[in-house]
C-alpha positions in Angstrom: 0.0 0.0 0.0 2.6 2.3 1.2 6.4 2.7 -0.3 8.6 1.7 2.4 10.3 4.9 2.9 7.4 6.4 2.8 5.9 4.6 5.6 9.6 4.7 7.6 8.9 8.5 7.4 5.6 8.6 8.7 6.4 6.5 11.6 9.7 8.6 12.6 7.5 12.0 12.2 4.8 10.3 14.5 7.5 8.9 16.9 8.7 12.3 16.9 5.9 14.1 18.2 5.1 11.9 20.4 8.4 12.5 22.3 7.4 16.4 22.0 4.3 16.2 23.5 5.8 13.8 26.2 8.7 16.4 26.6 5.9 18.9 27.0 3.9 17.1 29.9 7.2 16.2 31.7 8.1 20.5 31.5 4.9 21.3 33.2 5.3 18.8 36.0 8.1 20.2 37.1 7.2 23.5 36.6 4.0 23.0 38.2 6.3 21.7 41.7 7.1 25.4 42.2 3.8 27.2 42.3 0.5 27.2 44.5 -2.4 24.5 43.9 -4.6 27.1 42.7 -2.0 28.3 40.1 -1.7 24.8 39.2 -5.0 23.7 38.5 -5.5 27.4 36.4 -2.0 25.9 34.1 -3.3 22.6 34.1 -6.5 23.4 32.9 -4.8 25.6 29.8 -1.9 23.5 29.0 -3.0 19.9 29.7 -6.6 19.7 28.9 -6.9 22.6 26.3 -9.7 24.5 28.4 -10.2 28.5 26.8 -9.4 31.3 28.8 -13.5 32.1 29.0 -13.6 28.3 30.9 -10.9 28.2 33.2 -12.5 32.0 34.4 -16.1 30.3 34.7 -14.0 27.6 37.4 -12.2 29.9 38.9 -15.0 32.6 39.3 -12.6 35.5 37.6 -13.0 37.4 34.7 -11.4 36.6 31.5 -8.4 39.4 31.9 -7.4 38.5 35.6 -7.4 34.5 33.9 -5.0 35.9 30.9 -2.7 38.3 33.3 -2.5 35.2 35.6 -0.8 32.8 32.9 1.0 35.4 31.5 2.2 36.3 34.9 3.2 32.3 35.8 4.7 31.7 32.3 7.0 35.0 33.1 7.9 33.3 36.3 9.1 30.1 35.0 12.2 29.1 34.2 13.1 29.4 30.4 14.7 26.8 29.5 
């Protein structure tokens, strides 16, 4: 069905983002160690399981702004890597 290659290439590029998005999940762990549970669920909720702005500041009983200075706020206070 597929030229070999071709199919060697699609299962390196699919290997290969798999390792990113593991990368990714491993990077917020640890970043999530140094701040407070409520910051964490608010980064959580963005990063891991893709909620809008408009739904984490339904959870979290905030307006939309205070949610978006918030994670811009604890994305400045990470560490870059």
């Amino acid at each position: 069905m597929f030229d070999s290659g071709v199919f060697e290439k699609m299962v390196d590029e699919t290997t290969d983002a798999a390792l990113v998005s593991a990368d990714r999940e491993v990077v917020l762990e640890t970043c999530l160690e140094n701040v407070s549970p409520k910051n964490q669920a608010v980064l959580t909720a963005f990063y891991s399981h893709g909620q809008s702005v408009e739904e984490i500041a339904e959870t979290v009983n905030r307006g939309q702004s205070a949610v978006k200075v918030l994670l811009m706020r604890l994305r400045r206070s990470l560490p870059r890597r």
